[in-house]
TORKOL-4160 file (C-alpha; in steps of 0.2 Angstrom, whole numbers, padded with zeros to 4 digits, m for minus):
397
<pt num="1" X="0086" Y="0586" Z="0323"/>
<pt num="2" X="0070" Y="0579" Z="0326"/>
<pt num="3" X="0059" Y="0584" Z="0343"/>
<pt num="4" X="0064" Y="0566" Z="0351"/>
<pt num="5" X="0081" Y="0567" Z="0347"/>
<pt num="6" X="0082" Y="0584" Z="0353"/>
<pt num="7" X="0072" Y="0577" Z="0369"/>
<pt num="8" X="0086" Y="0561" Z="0371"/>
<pt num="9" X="0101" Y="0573" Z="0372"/>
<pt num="10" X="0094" Y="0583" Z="0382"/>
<pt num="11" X="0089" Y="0573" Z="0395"/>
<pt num="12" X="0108" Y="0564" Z="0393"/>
<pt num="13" X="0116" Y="0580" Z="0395"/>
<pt num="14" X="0107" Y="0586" Z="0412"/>
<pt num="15" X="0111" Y="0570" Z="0419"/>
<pt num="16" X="0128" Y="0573" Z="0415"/>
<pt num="17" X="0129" Y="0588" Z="0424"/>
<pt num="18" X="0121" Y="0579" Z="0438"/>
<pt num="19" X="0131" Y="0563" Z="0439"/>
<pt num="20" X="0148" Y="0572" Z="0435"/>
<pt num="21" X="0145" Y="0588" Z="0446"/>
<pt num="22" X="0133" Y="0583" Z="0461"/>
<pt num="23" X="0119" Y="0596" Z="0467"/>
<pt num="24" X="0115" Y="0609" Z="0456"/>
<pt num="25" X="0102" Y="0622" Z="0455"/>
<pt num="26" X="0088" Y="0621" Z="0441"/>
<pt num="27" X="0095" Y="0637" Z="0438"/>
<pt num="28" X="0111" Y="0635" Z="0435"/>
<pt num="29" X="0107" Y="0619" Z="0424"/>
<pt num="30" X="0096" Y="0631" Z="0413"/>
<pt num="31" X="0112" Y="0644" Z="0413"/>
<pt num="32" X="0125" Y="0629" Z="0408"/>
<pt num="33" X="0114" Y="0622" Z="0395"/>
<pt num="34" X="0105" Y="0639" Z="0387"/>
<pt num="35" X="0088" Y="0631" Z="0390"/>
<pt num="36" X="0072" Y="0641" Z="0397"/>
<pt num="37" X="0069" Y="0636" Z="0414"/>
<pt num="38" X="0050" Y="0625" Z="0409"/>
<pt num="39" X="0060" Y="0616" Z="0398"/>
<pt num="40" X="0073" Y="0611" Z="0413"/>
<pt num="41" X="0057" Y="0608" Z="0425"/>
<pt num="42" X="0052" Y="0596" Z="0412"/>
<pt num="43" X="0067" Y="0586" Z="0410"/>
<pt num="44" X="0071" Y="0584" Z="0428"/>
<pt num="45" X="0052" Y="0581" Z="0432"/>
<pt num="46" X="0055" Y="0565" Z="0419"/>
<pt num="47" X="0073" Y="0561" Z="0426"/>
<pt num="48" X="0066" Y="0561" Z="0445"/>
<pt num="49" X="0048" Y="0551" Z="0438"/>
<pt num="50" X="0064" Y="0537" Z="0432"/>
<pt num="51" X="0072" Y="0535" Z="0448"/>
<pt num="52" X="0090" Y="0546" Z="0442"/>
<pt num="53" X="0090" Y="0562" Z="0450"/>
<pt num="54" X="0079" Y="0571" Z="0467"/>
<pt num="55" X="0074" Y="0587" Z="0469"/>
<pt num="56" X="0074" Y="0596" Z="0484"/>
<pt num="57" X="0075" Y="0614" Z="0494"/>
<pt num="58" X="0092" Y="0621" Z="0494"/>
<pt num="59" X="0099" Y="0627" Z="0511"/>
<pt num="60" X="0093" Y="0644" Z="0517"/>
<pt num="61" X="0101" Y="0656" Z="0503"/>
<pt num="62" X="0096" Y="0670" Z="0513"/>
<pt num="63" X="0089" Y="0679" Z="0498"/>
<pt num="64" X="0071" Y="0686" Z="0494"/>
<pt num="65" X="0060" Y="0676" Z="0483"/>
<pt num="66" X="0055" Y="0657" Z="0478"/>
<pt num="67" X="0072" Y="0647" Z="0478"/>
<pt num="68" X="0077" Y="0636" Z="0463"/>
<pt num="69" X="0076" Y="0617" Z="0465"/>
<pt num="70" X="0091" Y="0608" Z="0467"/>
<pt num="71" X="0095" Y="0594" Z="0457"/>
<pt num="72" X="0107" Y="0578" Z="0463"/>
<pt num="73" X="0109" Y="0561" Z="0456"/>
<pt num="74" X="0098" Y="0547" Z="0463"/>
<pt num="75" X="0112" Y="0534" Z="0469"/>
<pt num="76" X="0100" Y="0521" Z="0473"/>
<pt num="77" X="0089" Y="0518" Z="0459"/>
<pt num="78" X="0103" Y="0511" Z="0445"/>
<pt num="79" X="0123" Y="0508" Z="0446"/>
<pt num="80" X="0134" Y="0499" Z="0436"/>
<pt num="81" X="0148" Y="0485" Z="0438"/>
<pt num="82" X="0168" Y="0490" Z="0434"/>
<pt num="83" X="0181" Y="0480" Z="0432"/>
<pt num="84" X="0200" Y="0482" Z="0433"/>
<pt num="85" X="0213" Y="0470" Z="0428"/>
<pt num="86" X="0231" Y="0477" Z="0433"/>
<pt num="87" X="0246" Y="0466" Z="0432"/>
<pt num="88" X="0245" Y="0462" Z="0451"/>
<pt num="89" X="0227" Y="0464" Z="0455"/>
<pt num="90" X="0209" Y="0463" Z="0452"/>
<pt num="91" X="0193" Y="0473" Z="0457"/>
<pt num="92" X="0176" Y="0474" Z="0455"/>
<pt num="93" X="0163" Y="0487" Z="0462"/>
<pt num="94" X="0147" Y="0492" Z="0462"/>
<pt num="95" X="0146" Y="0510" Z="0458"/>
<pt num="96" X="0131" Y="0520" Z="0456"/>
<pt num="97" X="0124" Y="0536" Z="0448"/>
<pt num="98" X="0136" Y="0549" Z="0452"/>
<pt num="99" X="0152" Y="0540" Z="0455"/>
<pt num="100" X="0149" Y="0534" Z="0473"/>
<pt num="101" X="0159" Y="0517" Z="0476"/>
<pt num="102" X="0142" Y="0505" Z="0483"/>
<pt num="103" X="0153" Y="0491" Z="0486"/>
<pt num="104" X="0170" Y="0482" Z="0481"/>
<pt num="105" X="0177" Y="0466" Z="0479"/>
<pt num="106" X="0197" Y="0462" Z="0477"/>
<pt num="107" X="0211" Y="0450" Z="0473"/>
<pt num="108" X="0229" Y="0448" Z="0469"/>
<pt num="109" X="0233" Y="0444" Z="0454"/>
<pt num="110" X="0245" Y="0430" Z="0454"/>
<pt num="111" X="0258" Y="0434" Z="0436"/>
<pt num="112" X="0256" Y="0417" Z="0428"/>
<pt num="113" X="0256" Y="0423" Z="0409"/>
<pt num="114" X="0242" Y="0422" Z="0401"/>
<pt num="115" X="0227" Y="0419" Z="0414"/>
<pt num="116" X="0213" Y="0422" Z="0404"/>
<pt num="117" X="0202" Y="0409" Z="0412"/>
<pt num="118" X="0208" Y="0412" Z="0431"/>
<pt num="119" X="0205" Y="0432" Z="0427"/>
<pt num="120" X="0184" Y="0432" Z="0421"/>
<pt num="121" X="0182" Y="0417" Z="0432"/>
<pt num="122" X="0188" Y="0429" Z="0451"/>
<pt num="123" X="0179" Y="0443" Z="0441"/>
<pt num="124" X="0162" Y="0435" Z="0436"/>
<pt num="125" X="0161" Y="0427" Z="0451"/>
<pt num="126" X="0164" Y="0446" Z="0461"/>
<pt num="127" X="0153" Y="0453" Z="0449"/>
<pt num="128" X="0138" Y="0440" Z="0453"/>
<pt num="129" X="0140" Y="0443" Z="0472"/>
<pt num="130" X="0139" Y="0462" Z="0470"/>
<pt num="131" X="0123" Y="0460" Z="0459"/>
<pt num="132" X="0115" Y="0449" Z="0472"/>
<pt num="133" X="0118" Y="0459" Z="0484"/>
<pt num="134" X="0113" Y="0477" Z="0476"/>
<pt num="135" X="0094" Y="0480" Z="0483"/>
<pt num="136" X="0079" Y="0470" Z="0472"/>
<pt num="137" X="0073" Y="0488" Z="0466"/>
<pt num="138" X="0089" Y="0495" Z="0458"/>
<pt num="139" X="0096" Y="0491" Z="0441"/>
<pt num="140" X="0112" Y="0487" Z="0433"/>
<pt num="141" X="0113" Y="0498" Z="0420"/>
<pt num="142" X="0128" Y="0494" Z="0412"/>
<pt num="143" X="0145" Y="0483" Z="0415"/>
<pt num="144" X="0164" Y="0492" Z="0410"/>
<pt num="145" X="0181" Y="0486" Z="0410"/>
<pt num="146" X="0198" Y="0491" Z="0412"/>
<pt num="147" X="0212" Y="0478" Z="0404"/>
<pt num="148" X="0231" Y="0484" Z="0405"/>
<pt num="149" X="0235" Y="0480" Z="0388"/>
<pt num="150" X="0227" Y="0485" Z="0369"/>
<pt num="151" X="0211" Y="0483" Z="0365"/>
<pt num="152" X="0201" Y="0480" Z="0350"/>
<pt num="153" X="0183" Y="0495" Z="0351"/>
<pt num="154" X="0168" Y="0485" Z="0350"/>
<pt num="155" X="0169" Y="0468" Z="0357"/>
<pt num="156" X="0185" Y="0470" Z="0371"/>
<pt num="157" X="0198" Y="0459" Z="0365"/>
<pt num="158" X="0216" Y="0462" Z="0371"/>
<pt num="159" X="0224" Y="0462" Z="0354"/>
<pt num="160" X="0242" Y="0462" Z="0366"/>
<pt num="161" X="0245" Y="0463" Z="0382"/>
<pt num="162" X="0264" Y="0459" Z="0385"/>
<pt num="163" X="0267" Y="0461" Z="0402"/>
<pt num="164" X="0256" Y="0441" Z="0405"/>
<pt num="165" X="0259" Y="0437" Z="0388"/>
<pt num="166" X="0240" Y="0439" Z="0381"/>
<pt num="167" X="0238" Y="0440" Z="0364"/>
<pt num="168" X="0220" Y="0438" Z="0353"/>
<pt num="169" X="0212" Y="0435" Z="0370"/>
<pt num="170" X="0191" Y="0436" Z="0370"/>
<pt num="171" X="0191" Y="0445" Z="0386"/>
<pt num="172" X="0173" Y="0457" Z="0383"/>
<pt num="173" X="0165" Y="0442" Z="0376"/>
<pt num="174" X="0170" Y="0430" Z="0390"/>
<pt num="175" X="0167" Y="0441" Z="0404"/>
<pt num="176" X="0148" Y="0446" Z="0399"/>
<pt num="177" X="0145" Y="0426" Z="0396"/>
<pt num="178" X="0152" Y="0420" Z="0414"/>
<pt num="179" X="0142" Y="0438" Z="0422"/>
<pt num="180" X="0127" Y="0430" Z="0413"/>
<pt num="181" X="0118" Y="0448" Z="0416"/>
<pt num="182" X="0114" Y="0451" Z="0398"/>
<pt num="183" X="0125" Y="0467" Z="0396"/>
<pt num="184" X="0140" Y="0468" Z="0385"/>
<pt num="185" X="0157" Y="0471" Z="0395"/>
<pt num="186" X="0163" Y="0488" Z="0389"/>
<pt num="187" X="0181" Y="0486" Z="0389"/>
<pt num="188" X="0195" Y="0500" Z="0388"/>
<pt num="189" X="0213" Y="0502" Z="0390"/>
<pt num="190" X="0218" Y="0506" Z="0408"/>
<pt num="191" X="0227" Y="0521" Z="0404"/>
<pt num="192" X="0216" Y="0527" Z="0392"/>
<pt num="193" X="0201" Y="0525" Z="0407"/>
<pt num="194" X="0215" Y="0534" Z="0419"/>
<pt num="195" X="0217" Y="0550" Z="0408"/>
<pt num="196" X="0197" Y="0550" Z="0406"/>
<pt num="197" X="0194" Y="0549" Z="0426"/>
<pt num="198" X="0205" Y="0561" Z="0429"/>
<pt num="199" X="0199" Y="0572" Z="0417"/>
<pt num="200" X="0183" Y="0570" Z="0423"/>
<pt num="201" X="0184" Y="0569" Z="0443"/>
<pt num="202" X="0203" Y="0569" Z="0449"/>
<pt num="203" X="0216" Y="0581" Z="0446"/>
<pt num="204" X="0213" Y="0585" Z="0427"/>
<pt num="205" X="0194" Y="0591" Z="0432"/>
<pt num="206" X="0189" Y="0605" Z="0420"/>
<pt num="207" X="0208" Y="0604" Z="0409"/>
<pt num="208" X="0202" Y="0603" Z="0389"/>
<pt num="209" X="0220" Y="0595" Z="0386"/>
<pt num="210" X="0229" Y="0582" Z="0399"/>
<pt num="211" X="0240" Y="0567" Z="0398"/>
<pt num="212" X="0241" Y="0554" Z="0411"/>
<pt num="213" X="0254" Y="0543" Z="0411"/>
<pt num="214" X="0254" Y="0526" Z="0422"/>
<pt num="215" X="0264" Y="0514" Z="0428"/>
<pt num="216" X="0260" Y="0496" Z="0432"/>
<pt num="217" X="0275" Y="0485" Z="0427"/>
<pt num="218" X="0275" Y="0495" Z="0412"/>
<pt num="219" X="0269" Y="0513" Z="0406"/>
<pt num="220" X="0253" Y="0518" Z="0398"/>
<pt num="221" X="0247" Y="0533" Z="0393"/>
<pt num="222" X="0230" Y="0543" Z="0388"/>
<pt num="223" X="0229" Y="0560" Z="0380"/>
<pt num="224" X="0216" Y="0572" Z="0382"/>
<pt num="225" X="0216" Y="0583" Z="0368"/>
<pt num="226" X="0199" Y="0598" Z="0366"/>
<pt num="227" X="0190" Y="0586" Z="0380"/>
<pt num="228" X="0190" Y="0568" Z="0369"/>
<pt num="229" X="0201" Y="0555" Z="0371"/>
<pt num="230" X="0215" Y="0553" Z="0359"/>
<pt num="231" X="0212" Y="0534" Z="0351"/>
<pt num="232" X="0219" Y="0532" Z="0334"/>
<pt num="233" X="0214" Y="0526" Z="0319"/>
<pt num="234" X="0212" Y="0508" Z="0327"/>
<pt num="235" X="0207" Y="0511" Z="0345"/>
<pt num="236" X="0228" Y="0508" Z="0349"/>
<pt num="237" X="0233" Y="0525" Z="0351"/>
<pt num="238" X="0243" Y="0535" Z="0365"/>
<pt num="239" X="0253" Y="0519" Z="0368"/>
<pt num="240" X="0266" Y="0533" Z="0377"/>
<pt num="241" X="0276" Y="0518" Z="0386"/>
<pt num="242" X="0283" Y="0513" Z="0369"/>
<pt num="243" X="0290" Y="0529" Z="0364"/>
<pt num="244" X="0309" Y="0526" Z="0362"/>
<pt num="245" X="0320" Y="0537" Z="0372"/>
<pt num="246" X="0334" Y="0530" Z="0374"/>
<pt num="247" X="0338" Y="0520" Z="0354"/>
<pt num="248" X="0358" Y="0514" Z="0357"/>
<pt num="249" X="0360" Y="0508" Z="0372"/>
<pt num="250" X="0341" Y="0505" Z="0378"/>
<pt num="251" X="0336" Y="0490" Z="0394"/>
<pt num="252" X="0326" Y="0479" Z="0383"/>
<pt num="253" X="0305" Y="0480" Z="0380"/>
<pt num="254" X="0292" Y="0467" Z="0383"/>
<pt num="255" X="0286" Y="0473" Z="0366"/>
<pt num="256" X="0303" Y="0468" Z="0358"/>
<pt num="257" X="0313" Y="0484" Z="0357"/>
<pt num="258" X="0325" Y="0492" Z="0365"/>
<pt num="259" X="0325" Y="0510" Z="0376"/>
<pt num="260" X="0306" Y="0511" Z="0376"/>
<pt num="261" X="0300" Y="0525" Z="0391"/>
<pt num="262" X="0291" Y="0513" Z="0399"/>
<pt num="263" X="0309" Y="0501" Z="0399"/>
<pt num="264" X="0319" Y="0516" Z="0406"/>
<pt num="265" X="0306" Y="0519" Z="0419"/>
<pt num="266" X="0296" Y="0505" Z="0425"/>
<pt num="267" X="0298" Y="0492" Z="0439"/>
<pt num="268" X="0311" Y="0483" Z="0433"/>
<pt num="269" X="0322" Y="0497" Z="0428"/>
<pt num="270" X="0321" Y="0507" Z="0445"/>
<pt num="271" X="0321" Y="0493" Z="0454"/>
<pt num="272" X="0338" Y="0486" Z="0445"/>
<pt num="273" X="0345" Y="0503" Z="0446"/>
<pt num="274" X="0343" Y="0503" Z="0467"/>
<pt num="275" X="0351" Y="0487" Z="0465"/>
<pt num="276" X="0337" Y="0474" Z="0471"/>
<pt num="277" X="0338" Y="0456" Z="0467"/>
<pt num="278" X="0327" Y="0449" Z="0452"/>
<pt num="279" X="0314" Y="0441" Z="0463"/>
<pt num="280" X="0310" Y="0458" Z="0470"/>
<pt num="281" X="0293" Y="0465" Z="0462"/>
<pt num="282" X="0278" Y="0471" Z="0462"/>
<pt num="283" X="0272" Y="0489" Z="0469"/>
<pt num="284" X="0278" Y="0484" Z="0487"/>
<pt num="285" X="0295" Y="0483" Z="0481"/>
<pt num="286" X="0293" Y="0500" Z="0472"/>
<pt num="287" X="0288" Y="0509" Z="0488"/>
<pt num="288" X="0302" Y="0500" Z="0498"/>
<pt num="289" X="0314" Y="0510" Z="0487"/>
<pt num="290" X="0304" Y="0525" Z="0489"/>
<pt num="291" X="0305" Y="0524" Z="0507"/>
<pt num="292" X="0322" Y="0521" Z="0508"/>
<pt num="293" X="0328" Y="0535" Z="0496"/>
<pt num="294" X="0320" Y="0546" Z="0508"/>
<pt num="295" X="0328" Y="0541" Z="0523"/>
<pt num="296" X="0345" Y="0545" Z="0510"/>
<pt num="297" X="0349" Y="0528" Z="0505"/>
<pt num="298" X="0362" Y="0531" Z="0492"/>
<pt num="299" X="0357" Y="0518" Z="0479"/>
<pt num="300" X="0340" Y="0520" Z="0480"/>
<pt num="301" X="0340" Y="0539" Z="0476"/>
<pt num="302" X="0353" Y="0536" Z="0463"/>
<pt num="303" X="0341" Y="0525" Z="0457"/>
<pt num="304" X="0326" Y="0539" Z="0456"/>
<pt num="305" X="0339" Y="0550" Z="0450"/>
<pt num="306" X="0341" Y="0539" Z="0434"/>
<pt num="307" X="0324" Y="0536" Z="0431"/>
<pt num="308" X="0317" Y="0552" Z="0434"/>
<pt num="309" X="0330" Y="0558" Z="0421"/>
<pt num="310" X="0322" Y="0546" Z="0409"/>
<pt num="311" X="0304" Y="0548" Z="0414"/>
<pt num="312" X="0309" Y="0570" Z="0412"/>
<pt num="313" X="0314" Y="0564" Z="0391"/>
<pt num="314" X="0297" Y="0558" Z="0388"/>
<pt num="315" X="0286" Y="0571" Z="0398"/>
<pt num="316" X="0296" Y="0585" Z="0388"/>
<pt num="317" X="0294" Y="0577" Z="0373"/>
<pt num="318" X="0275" Y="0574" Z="0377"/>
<pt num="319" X="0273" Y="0593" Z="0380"/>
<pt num="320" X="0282" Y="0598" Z="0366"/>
<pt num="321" X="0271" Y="0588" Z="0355"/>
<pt num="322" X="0253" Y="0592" Z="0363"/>
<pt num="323" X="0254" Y="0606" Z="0375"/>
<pt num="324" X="0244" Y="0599" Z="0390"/>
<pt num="325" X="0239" Y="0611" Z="0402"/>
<pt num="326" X="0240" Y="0596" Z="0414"/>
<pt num="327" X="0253" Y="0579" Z="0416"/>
<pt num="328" X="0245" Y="0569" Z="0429"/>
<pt num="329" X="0259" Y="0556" Z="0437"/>
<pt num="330" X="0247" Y="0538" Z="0439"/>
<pt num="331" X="0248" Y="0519" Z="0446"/>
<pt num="332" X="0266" Y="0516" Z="0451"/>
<pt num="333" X="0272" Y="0534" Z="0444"/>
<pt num="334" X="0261" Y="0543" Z="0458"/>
<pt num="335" X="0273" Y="0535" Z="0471"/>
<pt num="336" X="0288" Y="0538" Z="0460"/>
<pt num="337" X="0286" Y="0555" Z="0454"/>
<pt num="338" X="0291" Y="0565" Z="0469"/>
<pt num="339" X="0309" Y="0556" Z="0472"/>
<pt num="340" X="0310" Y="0559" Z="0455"/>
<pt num="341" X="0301" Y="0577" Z="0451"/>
<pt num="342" X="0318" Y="0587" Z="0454"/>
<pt num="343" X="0326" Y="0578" Z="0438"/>
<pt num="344" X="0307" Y="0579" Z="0429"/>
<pt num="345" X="0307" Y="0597" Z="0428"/>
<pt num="346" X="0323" Y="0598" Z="0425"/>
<pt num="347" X="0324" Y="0589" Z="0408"/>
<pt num="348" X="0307" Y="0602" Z="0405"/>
<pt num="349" X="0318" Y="0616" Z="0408"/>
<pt num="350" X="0331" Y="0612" Z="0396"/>
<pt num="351" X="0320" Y="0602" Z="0383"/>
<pt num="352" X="0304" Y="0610" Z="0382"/>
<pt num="353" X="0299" Y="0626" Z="0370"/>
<pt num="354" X="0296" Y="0640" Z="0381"/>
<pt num="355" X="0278" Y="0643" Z="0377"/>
<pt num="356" X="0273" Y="0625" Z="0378"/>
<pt num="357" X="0281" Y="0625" Z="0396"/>
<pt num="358" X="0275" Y="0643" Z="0403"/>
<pt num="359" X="0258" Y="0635" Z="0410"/>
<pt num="360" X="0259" Y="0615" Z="0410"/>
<pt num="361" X="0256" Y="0610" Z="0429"/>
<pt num="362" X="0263" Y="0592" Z="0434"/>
<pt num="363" X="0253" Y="0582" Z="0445"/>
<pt num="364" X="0251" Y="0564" Z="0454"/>
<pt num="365" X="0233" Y="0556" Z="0453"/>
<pt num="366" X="0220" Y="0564" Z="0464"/>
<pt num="367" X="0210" Y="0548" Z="0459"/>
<pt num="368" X="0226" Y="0537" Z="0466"/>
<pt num="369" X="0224" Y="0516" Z="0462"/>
<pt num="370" X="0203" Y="0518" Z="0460"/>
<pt num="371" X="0207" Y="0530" Z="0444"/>
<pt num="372" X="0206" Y="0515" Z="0430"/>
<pt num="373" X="0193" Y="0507" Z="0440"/>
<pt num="374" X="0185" Y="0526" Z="0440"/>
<pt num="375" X="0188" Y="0524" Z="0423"/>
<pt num="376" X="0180" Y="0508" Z="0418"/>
<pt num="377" X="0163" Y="0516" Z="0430"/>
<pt num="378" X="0161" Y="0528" Z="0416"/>
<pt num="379" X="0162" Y="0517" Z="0404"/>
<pt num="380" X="0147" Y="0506" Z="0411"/>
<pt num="381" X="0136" Y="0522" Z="0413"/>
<pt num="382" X="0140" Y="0528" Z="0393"/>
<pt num="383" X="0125" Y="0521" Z="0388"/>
<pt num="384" X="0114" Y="0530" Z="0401"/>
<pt num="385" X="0120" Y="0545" Z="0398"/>
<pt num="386" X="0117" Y="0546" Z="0379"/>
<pt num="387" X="0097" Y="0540" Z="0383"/>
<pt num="388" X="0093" Y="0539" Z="0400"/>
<pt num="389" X="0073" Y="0535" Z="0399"/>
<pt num="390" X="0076" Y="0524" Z="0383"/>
<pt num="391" X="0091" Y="0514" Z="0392"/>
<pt num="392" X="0079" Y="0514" Z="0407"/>
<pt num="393" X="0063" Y="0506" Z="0398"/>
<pt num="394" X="0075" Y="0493" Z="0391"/>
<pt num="395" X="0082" Y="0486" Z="0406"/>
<pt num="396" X="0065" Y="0487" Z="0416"/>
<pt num="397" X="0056" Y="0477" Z="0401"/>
């Protein structure tokens, strides 16, 4: 590997540390990274020259000698802009180095079917008013997206998005021509976004192997296997809402099958089950039954019963298949899941190999609705971290 190459990763990899862990000691950056301490000096010497980390004095330690620097990401020097396009709402934020949410813009989503224009014009126009309004000094380094639906790696085009009907929609491309910033729009699949924020900053944080499941309309789901996302050979992998589970007698799919999990389980199916009338949707409706099953409404725990039943099939065939150390309940699932753990771990119980379900923890999001928005943030910042002097030189011209 050649000296500048070495030098690039590097630097990327500190500010990693830094952006995903907070304040660190030099120290302990030299221990994680197996580099000699001058060669840590250097790097964060460079890092705080560009505007991306400080260095300052620890708190007292209380021990003898010259204390070790601590490192912590500078949050108001670069940021980026995410995206999120659920079935019932979008949002946009900017979010800077480290994670912290600067500002935020949001709007329902009215479900017209496909709303490709309606959809980048509410976001461009959020995404130019939080530009304007970031200080003169500081830099957009970067623009991701989250799209509840499948998408093409590259150039972010929903390839299918059956819940409002887009299929072959240009959304990246749009996007970054109405933002008129200059950036690409890095665009990933909510779930997939999900299962990385997660792994990086919620519940999942420091688990090699995790799958998220969430639930919007639908289900998606993300797999973390050895600390990489699971994609498939296309980008269109871990679509977990369209494992079958139920094959003869299934509730029809958006997709055009039958017994699909995300059928079984998703709004429509739970919200049928407590007998609500077809005009009732959306995540309100969801809670409503929630609420009421806990006050011991008959039909609406019934209706938990049945689809946590369902929802237990696919996580015990998920396990089986991957050995998580960690499920992680998301979107509408994270109000779902505990009316409906009871029946959950039962099906684990009965279905699961032993040893696969010895040590598998279940959890709802820690991240909570911000997770695919989390998500999309690290996606923005990618490019950053792979060469943060040489992205840095580039946007300051």
């Amino acid at each position: 590997m050649a000296q500048e190459e070495i030098r690039r990763h590097n630097a990327g990899t500190l500010l990693r540390h830094v952006h995903l862990g907070g304040a660190v000691s030099r120290t302990t950056l030299a221990e994680r990274m197996r580099l000699n301490r001058s060669t840590i000096m250097t790097l964060t010497t460079e890092l705080a020259t560009a505007g991306l980390v400080r260095e300052e004095l620890p708190a007292d330690t209380g021990r003898a000698g010259r204390p070790s620097l601590v490192v912590r990401p500078d949050s108001g020097q670069v940021y980026v802009l995410a995206f999120d396009v659920a079935v019932d709402r979008l949002v946009a934020a900017r979010v800077a180095l480290g994670g912290t949410m600067l500002d935020r813009r949001e709007a329902v989503r009215p479900r017209a079917g496909a709303d490709l224009d309606r959809v980048v014009e509410v976001l461009a126009r959020f995404g130019r008013q939080l530009h304007r309004t970031a200080p003169s000094s500081s830099v957009c380094v970067g623009v991701g997206a989250s799209y509840c639906g499948m998408i093409r790696p590259g150039d972010g085009m929903v390839r299918f998005g059956p819940d409002m009907g887009w299929v072959d929609q240009a959304f990246g491309t749009e996007l970054g021509r109405r933002l008129g910033l200059g950036l690409p729009v890095s665009v990933g699949n909510e779930a997939h976004l999900g299962a990385l924020a997660e792994q990086l900053r919620g519940a999942g944080a420091g688990f090699q192997n995790l799958i998220y499941l969430h639930g919007d309309v639908g289900v998606g789901g993300g797999i973390i296997v050895g600390g990489k996302l699971l994609d498939g050979d296309g980008g269109y992998g871990c679509e977990l809402g369209h494992m079958v589970v139920n094959p003869y007698n299934g509730r029809p799919c958006g997709c055009g099958s039958h017994g699909c999990l995300e059928a079984e389980v998703g709004e429509r199916a739970l919200l049928d089950s407590a007998g609500r009338p077809a005009e009732s949707f959306g995540r309100d409706s969801v809670r409503a039954v929630v609420d009421d099953a806990d006050r011991g409404d008959p039909a609406a725990q019934e209706a938990l019963r049945q689809v946590g039943d369902w929802l237990g099939i696919g996580v015990a065939n998920l396990i089986n298949l991957f050995n998580p150390g960690m499920v992680v309940f998301g979107g509408m699932l994270r109000d779902m899941y505990p009316g409906a753990a009871a029946q959950v771990r039962a099906r684990i119980a009965a279905n699961v190999l032993p040893v696969a379900r010895e040590r598998v923890r279940l959890r709802t999001s820690a991240l909570g609705d911000d997770a695919t928005l989390v998500g999309a943030a690290e996606l923005g910042f990618s490019d950053l971290l792979a060469d943060p002097l040489g992205v840095l030189t580039r946007m300051r011209g």
